[in-house]
N, C-alpha and C positions, 0 to 999 in steps of 0.2 A: 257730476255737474261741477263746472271749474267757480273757483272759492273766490270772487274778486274782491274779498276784504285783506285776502296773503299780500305781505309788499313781498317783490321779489327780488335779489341780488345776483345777478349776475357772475359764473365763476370767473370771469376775466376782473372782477372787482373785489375776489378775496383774498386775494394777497394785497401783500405791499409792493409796490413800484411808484416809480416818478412819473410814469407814461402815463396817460387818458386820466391826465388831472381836472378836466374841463369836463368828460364823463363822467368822473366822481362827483364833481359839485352840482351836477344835472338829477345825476342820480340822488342826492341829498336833498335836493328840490323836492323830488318824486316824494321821497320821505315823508318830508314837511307834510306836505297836499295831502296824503295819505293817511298820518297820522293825527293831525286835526277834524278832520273827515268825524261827524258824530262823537265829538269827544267828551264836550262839554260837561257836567252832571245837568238836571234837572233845574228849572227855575222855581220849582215849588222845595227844591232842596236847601237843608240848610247850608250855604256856603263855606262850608268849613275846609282847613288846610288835608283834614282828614276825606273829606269827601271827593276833595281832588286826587289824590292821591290813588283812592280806590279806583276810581276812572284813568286816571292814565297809565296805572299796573294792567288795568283788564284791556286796555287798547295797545298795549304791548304784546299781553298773550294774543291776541285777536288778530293781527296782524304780523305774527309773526311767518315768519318764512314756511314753506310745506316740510322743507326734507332740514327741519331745525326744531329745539325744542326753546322752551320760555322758561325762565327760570328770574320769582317765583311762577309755578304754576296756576297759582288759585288769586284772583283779584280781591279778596276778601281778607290777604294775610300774608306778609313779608315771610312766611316761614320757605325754607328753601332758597334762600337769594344766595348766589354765588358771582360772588369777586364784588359786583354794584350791586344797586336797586333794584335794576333791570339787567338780562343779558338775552341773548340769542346765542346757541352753541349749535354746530353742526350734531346730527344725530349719526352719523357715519365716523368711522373706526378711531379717526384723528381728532375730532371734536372742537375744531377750530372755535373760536368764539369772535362771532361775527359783530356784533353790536354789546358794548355796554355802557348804561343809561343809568344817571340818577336823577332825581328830584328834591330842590329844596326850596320851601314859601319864604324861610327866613321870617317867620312871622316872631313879632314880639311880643307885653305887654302895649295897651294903652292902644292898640290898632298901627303901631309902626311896625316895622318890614327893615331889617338890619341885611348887608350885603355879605357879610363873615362868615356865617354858615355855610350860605349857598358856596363862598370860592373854597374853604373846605371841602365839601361835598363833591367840588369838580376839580381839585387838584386829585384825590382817586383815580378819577379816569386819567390823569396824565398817563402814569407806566401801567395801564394795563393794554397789553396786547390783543386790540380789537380794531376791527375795521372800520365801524361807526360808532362815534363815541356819542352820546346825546346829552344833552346837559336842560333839566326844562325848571324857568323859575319862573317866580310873580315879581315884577319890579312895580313900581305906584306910580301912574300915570297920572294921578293924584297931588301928589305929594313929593317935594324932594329939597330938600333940608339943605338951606348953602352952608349951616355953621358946620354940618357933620354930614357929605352925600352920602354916607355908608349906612346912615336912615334914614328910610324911606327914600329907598334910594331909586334913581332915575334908571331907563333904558340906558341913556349916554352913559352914566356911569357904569354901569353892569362892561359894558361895551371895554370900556376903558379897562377893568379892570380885568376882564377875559383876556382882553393883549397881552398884558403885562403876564399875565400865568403863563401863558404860551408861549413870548419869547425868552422867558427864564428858565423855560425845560431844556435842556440839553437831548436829549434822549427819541425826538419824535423819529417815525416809522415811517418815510418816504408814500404817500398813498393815504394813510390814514386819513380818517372825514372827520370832523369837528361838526353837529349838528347843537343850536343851541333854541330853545322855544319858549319866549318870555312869552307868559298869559298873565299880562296885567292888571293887577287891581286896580277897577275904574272906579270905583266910589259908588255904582248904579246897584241897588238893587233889584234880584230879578232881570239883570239887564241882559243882555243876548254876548255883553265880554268883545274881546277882539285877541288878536293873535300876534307877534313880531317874530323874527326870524334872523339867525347870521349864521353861514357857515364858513367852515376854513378846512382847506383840503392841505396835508403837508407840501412841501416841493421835494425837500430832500430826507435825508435818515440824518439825525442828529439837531444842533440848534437850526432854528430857522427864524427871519423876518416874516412879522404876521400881519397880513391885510386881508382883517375880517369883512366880508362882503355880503350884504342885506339878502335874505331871502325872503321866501315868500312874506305874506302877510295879509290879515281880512279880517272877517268876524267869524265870532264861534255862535254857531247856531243851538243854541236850548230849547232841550222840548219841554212846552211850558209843564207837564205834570212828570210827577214821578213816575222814573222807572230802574227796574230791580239792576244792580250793576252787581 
């Protein structure tokens, strides 16, 4: 029986090239859609940075490609992570690593949300050699600080300073995807959430001019009772 929770990649999409840059950010679409798909935790769960977490480790294994493996394996425990958070590596002789993904809440004391972690955590994925990079935080749709935007800090801001990361790399891989998936703290408890999206396809191998451009975006649907993740 065919598996329709597998995203699937494309081998004309695992290398790097400048060509079928418009397929790639279609294809990053696909992702998003994909990847949001039941992702949520529970609304009877406690909202914790830890419980997101567990949920979006086990929708990476879940979803990962058929002829690839997940690494961590087990949604329940970072043990085994290699290079990021998340990766996807081919299971054939060469072992390409097709996606890798981290996650950071940035969470602080006092309910504020700092933006410093999170661009740590995704300067990592700059030089790793991966096809889809994913980067998934909470920004406060709530909340955003004009004395300090770096707490509690804004989409826009997130936005602005993902630019800045990217066109200061020198180094990018002509084809590489840039997927990023801000799941915002709304202030709602129990609340159904919502989802934001940017991606950025390279153009060329080296530095490049970056115009991040809005992807998908909706609600995230919770099932109101608990279930085992």
């Amino acid at each position: 029986m065919e598996d329709n929770r597998k995203f699937d990649i494309p081998e004309d999409f695992r290398g790097f090239s400048s060509a079928g840059l418009e397929e790639r950010r279609r294809l990053a679409e696909g992702f998003i859609r994909s990847f949001v798909e039941n992702l949520a935790p529970s609304k009877a769960d406690d909202d914790s940075d830890e419980t997101w977490t567990r949920v979006v480790r086990a929708r990476f294994i879940e979803i990962c490609p058929k002829n690839c493996y997940a690494l961590p394996s087990n949604a329940g425990s970072r043990e085994g992570e290699y290079l990021a958070d998340y990766t996807w590596s081919e299971e054939n002789e060469g072992g390409r690593v097709l996606l890798a993904g981290e996650s950071e809440w940035g969470s602080g004391r006092f309910g504020k949300t700092y933006w410093a972690p999170v661009e740590i955590d995704f300067e990592k994925l700059l030089p790793i050699k991966a096809r889809l990079k994913v980067l998934i935080f909470s920004s406060d749709s709530g909340h955003s600080s004009q004395q300090d935007p770096g707490t509690n800090f804004s989409f826009e801001y997130a936005c602005s300073r993902i630019r800045d990361s990217l066109e200061s790399y020198w180094d990018h891989l002509a084809g590489e995807t840039y997927i990023f998936i801000d799941l915002p703290k709304t202030r709602v408890p129990g609340g159904d959430g919502k989802y934001w999206s940017l991606i950025w396809v390279a153009k060329e191998f080296g530095r490049n001019e970056v115009e991040l451009l809005l992807g998908p975006e909706g609600k995230l649907a919770r099932p109101a009772e608990h279930s085992a993740v």
